[in-house]
C-alpha positions in Angstrom: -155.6 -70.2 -17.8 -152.1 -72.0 -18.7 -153.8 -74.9 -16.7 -156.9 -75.0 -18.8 -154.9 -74.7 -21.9 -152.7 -77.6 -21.2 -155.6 -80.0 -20.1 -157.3 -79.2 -23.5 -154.1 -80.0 -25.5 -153.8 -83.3 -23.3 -157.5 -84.6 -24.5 -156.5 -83.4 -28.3 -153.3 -85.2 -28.1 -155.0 -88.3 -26.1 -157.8 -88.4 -29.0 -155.0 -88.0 -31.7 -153.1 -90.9 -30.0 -156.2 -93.7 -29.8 -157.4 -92.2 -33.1 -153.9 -93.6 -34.7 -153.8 -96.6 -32.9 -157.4 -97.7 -34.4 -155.8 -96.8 -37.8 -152.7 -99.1 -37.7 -155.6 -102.2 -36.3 -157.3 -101.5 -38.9 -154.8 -101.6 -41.6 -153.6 -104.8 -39.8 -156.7 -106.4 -40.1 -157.2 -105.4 -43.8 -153.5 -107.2 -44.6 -154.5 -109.8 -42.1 -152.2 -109.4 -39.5 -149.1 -110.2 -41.8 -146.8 -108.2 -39.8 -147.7 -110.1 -36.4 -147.4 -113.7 -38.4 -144.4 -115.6 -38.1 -143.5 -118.1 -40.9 -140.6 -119.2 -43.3 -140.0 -118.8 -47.0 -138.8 -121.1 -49.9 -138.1 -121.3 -53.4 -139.9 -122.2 -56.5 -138.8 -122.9 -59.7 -140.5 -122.5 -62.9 -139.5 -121.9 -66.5 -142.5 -119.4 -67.0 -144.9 -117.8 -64.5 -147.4 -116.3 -66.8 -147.2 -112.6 -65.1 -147.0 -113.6 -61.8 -145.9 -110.7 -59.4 -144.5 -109.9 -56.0 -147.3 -109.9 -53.6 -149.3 -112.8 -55.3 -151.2 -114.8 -53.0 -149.8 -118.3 -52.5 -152.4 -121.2 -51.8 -152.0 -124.2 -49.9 -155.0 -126.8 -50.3 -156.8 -124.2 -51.5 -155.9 -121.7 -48.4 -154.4 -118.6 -48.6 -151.5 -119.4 -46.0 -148.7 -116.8 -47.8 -147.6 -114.7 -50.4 -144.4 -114.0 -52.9 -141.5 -112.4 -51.7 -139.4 -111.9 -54.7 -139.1 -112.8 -58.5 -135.5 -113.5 -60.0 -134.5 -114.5 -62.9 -131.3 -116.8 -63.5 -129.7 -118.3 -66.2 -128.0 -121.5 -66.0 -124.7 -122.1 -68.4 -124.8 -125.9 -68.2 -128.5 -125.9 -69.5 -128.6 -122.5 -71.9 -131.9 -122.0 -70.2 -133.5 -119.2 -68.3 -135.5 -120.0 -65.2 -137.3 -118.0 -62.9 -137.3 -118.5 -59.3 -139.8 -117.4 -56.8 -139.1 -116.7 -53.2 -142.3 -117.3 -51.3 -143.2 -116.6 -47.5 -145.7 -118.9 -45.9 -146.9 -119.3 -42.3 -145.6 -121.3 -39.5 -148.3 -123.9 -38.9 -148.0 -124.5 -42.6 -146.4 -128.2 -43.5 -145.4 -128.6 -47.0 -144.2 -132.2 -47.8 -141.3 -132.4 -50.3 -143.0 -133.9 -53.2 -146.0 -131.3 -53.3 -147.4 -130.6 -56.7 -146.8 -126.2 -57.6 -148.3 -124.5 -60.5 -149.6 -121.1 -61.2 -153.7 -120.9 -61.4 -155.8 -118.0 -62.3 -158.6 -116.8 -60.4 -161.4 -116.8 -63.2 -160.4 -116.7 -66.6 -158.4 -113.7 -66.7 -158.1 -112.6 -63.3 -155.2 -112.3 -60.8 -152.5 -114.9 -60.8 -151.4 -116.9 -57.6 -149.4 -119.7 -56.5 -151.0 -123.1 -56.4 -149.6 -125.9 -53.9 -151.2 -129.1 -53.8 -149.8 -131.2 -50.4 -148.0 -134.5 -51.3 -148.0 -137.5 -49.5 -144.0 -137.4 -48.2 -144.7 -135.7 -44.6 -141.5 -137.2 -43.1 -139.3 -134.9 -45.8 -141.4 -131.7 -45.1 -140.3 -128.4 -47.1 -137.4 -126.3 -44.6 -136.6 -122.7 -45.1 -134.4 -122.2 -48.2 -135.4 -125.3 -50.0 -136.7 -125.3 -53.5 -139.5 -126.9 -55.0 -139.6 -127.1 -58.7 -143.2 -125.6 -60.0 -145.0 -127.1 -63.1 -145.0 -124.8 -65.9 -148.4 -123.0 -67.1 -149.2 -123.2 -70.7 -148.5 -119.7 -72.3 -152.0 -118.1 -74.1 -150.5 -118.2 -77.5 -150.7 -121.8 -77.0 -153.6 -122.2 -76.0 -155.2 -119.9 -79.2 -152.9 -122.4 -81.6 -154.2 -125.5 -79.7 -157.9 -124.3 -80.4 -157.2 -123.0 -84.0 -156.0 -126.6 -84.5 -158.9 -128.4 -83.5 -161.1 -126.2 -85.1 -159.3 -126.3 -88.7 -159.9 -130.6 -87.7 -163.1 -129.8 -87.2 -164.0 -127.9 -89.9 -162.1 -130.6 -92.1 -164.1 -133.0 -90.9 -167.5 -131.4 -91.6 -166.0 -130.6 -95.5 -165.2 -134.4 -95.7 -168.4 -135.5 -94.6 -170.3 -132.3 -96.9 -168.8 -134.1 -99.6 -169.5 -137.6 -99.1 -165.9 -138.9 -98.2 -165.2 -141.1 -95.1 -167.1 -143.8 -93.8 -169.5 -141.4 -91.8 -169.8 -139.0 -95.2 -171.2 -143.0 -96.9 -173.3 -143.5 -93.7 -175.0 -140.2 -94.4 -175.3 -139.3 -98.0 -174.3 -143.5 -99.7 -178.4 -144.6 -100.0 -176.7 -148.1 -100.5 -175.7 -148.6 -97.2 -179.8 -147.1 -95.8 -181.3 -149.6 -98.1 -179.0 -152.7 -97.0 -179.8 -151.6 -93.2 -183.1 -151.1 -94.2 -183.9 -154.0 -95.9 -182.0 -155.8 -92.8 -184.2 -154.6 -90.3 -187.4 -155.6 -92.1 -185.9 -159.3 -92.7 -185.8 -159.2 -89.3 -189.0 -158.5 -88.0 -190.3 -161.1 -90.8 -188.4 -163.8 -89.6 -187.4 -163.1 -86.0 -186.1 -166.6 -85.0 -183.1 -166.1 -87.6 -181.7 -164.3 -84.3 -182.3 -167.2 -82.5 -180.4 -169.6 -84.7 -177.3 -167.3 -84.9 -177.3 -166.9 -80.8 -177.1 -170.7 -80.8 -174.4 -170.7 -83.9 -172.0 -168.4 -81.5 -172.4 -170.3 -78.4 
């Protein structure tokens, strides 16, 4: 009876035991085997990151090949300036030359926020552990907003000028001088079509 008892509590424990084992592969394979991967991390520098957090997804070419580490921020005396530095991880097969192009990109319009690296052309000073790049700074949104507030009050200038008859293209439109010189133009020249002739041979 003990026997049978501890046979059963064997195949319970033994199912227990593979039944955890297929749970850690398959969290590993959801994280993509980030804790088996070996690679090496560096720094980049920006002035703003546009709510870019630990655990973004960095890019390389366009591959996801790592992710960030750590976000401090520090502030220089020499400068007066704030700047953020971002401690990424990347994998080992990974070659970064030294003067790679880093910004932060958006996946979509207002989607998730990653780090962008596009590979320079300086593979004989490749990226090391520890170094820094320096990262181009994304425009903030308020910007943006004022940039397009800008162009339409141009815009909207523009059409006023034009409603009321100013401007050269406001004259092209609304001036019936200028039609009736262009029109009478075109019909002296389908009168006498070989005045076109003599000017060709005036210019050359």
């Amino acid at each position: 009876m003990i026997f049978g008892k501890t046979k059963l509590e064997l195949k319970v424990g033994t199912f227990v035991f593979i039944g955890l084992i297929i749970l850690v592969v398959f969290v590993l394979s959801i994280g993509g085997f980030k804790t088996w991967s070996s690679g090496y991390r560096f720094n980049i520098i920006f002035q703003f990151i546009n709510g870019v957090k630990v655990g973004a997804p960095v890019r390389f070419a366009g591959v996801d090949v790592g992710e960030v580490k750590k976000i401090n921020l520090r502030f220089i005396p020499e400068q007066s300036q704030t700047e953020v530095c971002l401690e990424v991880w990347v994998r080992d097969f990974v070659r970064v030359p030294g003067d790679s192009m880093v910004w932060v990109n958006t996946l979509g319009l207002l989607g998730e926020k990653y780090i962008e690296i596009i590979p320079g052309q300086d593979y004989v000073n490749l990226l090391k552990a520890g170094q820094t790049l320096v990262g181009i700074d994304p425009v903030p949104t308020h910007d943006l907003f004022s940039k397009a507030e800008s162009i339409m009050g141009n815009l909207d200038s523009g059409i006023s000028k034009i409603m009321n008859q100013e401007g050269s293209l406001g004259k092209l439109l609304y001036d019936d001088t200028i039609y009736n010189e262009l029109e009478a133009l075109v019909a002296d020249v389908r009168k006498h079509p070989w005045k076109l002739l003599i000017k060709t041979k005036e210019k050359k």
